[in-house]
N, C-alpha and C positions, 0 to 999 in steps of 0.2 A: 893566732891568739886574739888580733883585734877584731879579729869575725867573728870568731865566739862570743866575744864580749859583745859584739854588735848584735848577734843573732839573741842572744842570752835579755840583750836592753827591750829588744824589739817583743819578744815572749811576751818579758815582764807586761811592757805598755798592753800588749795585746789581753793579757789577763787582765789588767785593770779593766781597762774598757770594757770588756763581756762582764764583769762582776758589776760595773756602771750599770750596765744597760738593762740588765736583769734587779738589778735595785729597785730602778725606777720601774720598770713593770709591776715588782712585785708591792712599790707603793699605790702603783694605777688601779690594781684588784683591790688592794685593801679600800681605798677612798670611794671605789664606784661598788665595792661590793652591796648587794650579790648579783650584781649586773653580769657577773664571770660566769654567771650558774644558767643564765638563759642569753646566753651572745649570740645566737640566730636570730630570734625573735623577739626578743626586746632592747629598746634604748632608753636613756634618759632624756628624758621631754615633760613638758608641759602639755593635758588634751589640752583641744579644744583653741586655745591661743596662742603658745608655746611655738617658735622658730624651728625645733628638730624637724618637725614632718615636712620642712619644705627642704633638709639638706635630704631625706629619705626620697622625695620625690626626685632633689635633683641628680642624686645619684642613680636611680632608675631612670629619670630621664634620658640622662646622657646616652645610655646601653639600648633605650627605646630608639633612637634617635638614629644613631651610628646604625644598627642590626634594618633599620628601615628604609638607609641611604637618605637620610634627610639632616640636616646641619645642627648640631645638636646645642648651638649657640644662639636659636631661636626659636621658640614655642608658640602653636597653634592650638595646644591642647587647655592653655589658662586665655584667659581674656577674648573666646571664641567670641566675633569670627575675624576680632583684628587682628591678635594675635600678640607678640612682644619681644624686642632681644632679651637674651641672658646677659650681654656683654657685660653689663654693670652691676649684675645681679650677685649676691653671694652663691655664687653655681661652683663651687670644687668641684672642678673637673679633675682633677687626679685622681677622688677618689673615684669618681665618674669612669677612667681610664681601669682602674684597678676592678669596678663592676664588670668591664667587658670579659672579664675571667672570671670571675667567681659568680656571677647574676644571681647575687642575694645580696639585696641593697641594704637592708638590716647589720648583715653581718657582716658587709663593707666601712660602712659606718662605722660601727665598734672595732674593727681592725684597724683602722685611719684613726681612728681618736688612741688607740693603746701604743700605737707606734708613735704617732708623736708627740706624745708625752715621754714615753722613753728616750725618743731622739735628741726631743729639746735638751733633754737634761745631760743627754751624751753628750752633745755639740757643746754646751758651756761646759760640760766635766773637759772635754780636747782645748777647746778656749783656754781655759785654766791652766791645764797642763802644757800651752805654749810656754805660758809666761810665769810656767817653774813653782806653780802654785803645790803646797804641800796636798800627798793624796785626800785624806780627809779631807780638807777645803773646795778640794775640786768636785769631791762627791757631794760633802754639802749646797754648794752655788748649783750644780747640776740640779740641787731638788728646788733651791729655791727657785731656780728659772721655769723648770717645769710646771710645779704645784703652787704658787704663790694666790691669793685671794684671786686676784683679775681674774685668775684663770678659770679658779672654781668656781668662783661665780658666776661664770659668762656659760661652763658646761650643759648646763640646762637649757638654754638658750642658742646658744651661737657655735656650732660646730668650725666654723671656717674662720674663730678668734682663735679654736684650740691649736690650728696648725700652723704652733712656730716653731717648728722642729729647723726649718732651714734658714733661720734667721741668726745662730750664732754658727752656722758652718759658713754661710755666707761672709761675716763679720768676719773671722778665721781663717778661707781662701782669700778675703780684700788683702789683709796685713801680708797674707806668704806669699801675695800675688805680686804687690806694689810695693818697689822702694820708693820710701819718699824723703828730698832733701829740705830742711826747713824752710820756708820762703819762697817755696816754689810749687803752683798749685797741679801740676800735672805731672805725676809721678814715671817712673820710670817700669817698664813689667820683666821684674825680676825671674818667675817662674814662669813658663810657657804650660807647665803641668800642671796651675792651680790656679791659672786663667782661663784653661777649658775647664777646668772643676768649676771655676766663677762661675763660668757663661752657663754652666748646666743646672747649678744652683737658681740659677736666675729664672732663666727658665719654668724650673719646678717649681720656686716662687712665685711666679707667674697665675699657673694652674693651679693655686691654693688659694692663695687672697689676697684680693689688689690690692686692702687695705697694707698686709706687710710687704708688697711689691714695691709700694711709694715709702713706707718706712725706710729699708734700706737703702734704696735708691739716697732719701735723703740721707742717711747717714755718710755714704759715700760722699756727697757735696758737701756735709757738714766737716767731715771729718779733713776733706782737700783745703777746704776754703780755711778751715782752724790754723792747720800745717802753713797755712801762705801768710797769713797775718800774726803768725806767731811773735818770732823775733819782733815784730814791730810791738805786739802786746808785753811780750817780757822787755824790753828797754824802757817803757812808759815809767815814770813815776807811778805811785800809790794814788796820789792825789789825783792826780791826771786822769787816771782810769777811772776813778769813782766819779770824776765830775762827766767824762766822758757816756759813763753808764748810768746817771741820773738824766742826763738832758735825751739820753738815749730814750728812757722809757717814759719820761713826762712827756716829749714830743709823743712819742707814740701811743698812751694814753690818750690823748687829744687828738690823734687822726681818726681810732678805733673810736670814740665815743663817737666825735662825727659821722662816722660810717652808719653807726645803728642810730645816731638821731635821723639819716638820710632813709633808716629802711632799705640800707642796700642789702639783695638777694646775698646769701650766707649758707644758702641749698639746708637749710633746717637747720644749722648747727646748734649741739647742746652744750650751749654755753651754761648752764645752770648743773652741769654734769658736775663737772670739777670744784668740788670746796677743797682747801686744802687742810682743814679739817678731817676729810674721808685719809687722810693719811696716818691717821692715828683710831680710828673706828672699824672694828670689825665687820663685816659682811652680817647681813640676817641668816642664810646658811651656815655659819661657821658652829661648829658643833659644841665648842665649851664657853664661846661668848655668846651666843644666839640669843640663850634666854635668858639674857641681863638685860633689864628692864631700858637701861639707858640703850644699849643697842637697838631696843627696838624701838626706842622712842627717836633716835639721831633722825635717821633718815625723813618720818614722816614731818617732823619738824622744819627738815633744812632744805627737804627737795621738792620740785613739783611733781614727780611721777615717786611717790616714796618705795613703790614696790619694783624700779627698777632695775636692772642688776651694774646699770649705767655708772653710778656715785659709788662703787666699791673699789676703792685705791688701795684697802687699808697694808701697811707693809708688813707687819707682824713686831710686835712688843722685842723679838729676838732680834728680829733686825734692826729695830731701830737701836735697839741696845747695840749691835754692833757699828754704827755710824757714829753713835757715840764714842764708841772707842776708837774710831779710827780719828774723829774730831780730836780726843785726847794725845793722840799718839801724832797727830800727822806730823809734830815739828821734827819726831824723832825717824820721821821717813817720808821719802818724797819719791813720788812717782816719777817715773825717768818715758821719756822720749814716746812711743806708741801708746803705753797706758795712759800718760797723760794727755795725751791728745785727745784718747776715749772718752777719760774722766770730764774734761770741757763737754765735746757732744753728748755726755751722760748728761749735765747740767741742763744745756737747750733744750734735749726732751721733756727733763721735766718740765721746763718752763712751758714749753706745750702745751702741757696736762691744765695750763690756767691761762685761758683766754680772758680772763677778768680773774684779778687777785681775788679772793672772798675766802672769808673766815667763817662760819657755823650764819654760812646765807649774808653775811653782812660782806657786801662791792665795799675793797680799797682802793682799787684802780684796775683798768686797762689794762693789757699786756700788751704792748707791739706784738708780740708772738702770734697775735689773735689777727692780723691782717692775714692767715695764709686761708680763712675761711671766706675771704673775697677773691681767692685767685679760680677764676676757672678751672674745674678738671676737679683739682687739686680741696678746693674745698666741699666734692663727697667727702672726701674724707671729716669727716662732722664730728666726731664724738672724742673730745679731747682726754678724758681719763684715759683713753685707750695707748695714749703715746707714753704711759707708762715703760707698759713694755717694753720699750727700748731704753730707754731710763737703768731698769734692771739688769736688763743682759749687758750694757757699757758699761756701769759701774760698778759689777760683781769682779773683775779684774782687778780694777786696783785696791777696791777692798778685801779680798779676798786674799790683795798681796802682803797688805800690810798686816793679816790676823796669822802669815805666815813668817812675819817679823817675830809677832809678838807670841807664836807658838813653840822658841825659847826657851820664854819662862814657864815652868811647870806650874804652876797657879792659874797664869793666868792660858796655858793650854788646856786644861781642865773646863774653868771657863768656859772659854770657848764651845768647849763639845757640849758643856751643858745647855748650853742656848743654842742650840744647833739640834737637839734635840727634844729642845723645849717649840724650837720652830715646825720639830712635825706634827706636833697635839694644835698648835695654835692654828695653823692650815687645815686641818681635821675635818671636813665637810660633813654636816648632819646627810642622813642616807639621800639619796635624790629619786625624785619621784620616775617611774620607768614609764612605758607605753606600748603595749605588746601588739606587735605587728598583725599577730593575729586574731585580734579583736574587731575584725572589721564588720558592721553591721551586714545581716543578712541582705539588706534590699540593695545593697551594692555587689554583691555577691551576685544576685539576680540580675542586676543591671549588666554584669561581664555579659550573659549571654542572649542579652538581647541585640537585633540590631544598629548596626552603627548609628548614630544622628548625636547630637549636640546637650548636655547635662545644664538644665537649670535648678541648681541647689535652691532653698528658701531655708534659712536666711540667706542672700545673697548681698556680695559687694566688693569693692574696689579698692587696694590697699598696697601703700610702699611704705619705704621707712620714714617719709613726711606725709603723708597724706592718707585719709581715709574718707570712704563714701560706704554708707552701709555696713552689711558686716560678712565678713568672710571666717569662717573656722579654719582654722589650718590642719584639722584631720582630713579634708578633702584632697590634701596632698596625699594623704596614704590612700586612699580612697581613690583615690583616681591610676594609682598606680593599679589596683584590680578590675575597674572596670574600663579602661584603655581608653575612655571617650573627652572628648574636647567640654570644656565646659566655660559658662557663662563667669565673669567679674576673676578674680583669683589676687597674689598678695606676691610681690615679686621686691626686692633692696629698692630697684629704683625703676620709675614708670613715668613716659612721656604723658604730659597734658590729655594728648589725643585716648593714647590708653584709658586714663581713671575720667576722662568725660566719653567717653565713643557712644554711650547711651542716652546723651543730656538729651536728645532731641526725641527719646521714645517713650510713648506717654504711660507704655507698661513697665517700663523698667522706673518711670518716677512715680509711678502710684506705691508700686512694690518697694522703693524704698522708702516711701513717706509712712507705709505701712508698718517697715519695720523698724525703724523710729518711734515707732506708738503712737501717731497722729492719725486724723481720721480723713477719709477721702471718700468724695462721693460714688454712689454704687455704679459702677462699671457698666458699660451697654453690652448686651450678649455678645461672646465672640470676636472682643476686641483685643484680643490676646496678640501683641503685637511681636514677639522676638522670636529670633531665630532657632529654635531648639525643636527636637524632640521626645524629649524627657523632660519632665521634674520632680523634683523627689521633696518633700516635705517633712522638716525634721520634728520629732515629737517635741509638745511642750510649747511649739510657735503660735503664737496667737490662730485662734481658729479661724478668725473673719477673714484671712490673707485665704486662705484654701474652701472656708463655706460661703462666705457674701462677695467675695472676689473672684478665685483661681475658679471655682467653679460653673461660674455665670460669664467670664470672659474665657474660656478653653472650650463653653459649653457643645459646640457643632463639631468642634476640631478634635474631642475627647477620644480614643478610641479605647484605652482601657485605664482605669483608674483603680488600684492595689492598694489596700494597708496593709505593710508588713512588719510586724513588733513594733507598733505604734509610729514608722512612718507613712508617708501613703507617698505613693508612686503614679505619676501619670504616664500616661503613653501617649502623644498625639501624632492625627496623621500624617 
């Protein structure tokens, strides 16, 4: 009898879940639709500037790389003839992995982005369902963890933001993993089965993005170090702690200014990312606030890259309504023991998200928080609205626990659903713009079957996520996946000195980019065509003097064939 019941619990759970998971899928078609209707060959990207074509490239990369016996963690085919690691670079490799079977990197792409959005939202639906959360609740946190602004925002851009599918399974294997006893920072490993689930978690973590690789890493320490100082924090006075956490952040206010009166290196950080204002503004994509005049005036107003997708924090009008209520409710329920622990490092994340307190552009202070952008390693990680994220997926538990207090009252369960589904119109993404793989210009097309030798693009240039020389497109990502060949400058997360200068000293590569700056430079001596290529291909619309009063008078002896093809021209040299 108690197997059947056990057998009968297990169904049930197992039906939930699949009805989860197919939820959230069939949310991901509707938001990206009609992206469902061409999933081999188109993605959502930005031409021409837009981050997608370099996850497209480095998913073909990877399957290029591996199929060639050469290390698919380093590329010879961008920044030819120095070359450059991926180690640092936004390279998913999983999805990379998942290419070596399917070798259509398009459609690996949209299968890695549909899955984990569904997963995300699975893993906080199992999260919730640890900690007894009512089904509904757990469906709902599942969407918000999935679909929330950050996420939608970042879609067009940053494929290796979307994958945090294993960031609350993570969170999920930590707890069922480790007992832990208050006061004591090194817990004890309760399961041996959900310590290798950990380590495999981590792992695949790993091969998605280091950025959520160091998230949870820190939550882990956050979450140890909370546990060991606890008891000593709940015994304090009221007074005590508030004077404690005032001298706390005035000192460190006053470290952090020093820091940047000193100009110490900070690896680019966007501190101007985070207003805590973006917590109540919606996104410029957002489909029913978009075109509210004040939406589109917030950003250009309060940021220096206003068109970045960097400053969208926004939480949704639903949810904030429900933090309200939990604000209202919390006397009449208190988080107990693991959730509250969560709820604390839910706090510190967000603190995170504001390396400098600032209201709509107006600095109130510092944050100590803001020293982890001076630590080695540790300060890539640059772009603070992003620690959101973890923000949400900690503090969807114990909110989520107590909308299961107050799901009781029939009023206010009602409530509840109603803004729970006021939060899917509010997350609503206007369409996003697509990119079809198979638009690739003809004279690249040609270029596959010409002989091997080295690609110099015009415009050409140098470019990571700090720094740029010249200019680089990032359809040359796709573009280069067809014609196989190594090419001059390219645009990688992060690039050694040596990389974004390896040409300071060549007097064709600084003519060419003085040229493409719009500056003028004197007329070239015949034949002084100094780099190492041979190809260049010339995009329509570039200034013509780089290819009639320049390219042609410095290639002049070395020329062997020179092509217009739909208004590029293509060089051949010998």
């Amino acid at each position: 009898m108690c197997f059947t019941l056990r057998m009968q619990g297990n169904t049930k759970h197992s039906l939930g879940s699949l009805v989860a998971f197919f939820l959230y899928v069939f949310i991901f078609i509707i938001y990206t639709f009609p992206l469902i209707l061409d999933f081999k060959s188109r993605f959502i990207g930005i031409p021409l500037t837009g981050d997608s074509s370099s996850y497209i490239w480095s998913i073909w990369h990877f399957r290029y790389c591996v199929m060639n016996g050469l290390n698919p963690f380093e590329t010879h085919l961008l920044f030819y003839p120095m070359g450059s690691s991926l180690v640092m670079h936004s390279y998913v490799p999983i999805a990379g992995i998942l290419n070596l079977f399917i070798n259509q990197p398009v459609f690996t792409f949209n299968i890695v982005l549909l899955l984990s959005f569904a997963f995300s939202g699975l893993g906080v639906y199992k999260l919730l369902q640890h900690f007894n959360v009512r089904y509904f609740l757990c469906l709902t946190g599942g969407f918000i963890f999935a679909f929330f602004p950050y996420k939608i925002a970042h879609l067009a851009e940053h494929f290796n933001l979307e994958l945090t599918a294993l960031i609350p399974f993570f969170i999920l294997f930590f707890i069922k993993t480790f007992r832990f006893q208050l006061g004591v920072f090194l817990p004890v490993i309760e399961s041996k089965k959900y310590f290798i689930y950990l380590i495999l978690i981590s792992i695949l973590s790993l091969l998605s993005d280091y950025y959520y690789s160091i998230y949870v890493f820190y939550f882990a320490l956050l979450f140890s170090l909370i546990n060991k100082v606890y008891p000593w924090f709940s015994a304090c006075s009221k007074k005590k702690l508030l004077i404690i956490v005032l001298l706390v952040f005035i000192t460190g206010h006053f470290i952090i200014r020093g820091l940047v009166l000193l100009d110490v290196d900070d690896k680019g950080a966007l501190w101007w990312g985070a207003d805590m204002a973006s917590l109540f503004v919606p996104g410029p994509n957002s489909l029913f606030y978009g075109n509210l005049s004040w939406v589109k005036e917030y950003p250009s107003s309060f940021f220096r890259y206003p068109e970045s997708v960097e400053f969208v924090m926004f939480l949704g009008y639903g949810f904030i309504f429900f933090i309200l209520l939990y604000i209202v409710k919390i006397k009449s329920f208190k988080a107990k023991g693991t959730v509250k622990l969560m709820a604390i490092v839910s706090l510190i994340f967000l603190l995170f998200c504001f390396p400098e307190f600032k209201f709509l552009s107006k600095r109130l202070f510092y944050n100590i928080f803001g020293f982890v952008y001076y630590i080695t390693f540790f300060n890539n990680i640059r772009t603070p609205p992003r620690y959101e994220l973890m923000f949400m997926v900690l503090f969807l538990p114990v909110l989520m626990q107590l909308l299961s207090v107050v799901w009781e009252k029939v009023v206010l369960k009602w409530v509840v659903i109603a803004t729970s589904l006021i939060l899917f119109f509010e997350y609503y993404p206007r369409n996003y713009t697509t990119i079809n793989y198979n638009d690739i210009p003809l004279v690249y097309q040609k270029l596959k079957d010409l002989p091997q030798g080295a690609v110099l693009p015009l415009p050409f240039g140098f470019r990571d996520g700090i720094e740029q020389r010249g200019e680089f497109s990032t359809n040359h990502f796709l573009y280069q996946t067809i014609h196989h060949k190594p090419i001059i400058g390219g645009y990688l997360s992060r690039l050694s000195h040596d990389n974004m200068y390896q040409f300071s000293g060549n007097k064709t590569a600084q003519d060419l980019l003085t040229l493409i700056a719009g500056e003028q430079i004197a007329k070239p001596e015949e034949n002084s065509f100094e780099m190492p290529v041979k190809y260049i291909v010339v995009e329509p619309g570039l200034n013509e003097e780089i290819f009639e009063n320049y390219m042609d008078i410095a290639v002049k002896e070395k020329l062997l064939r020179k092509t217009e093809i739909e208004g590029y021209f293509l060089y051949e040299l010998k």
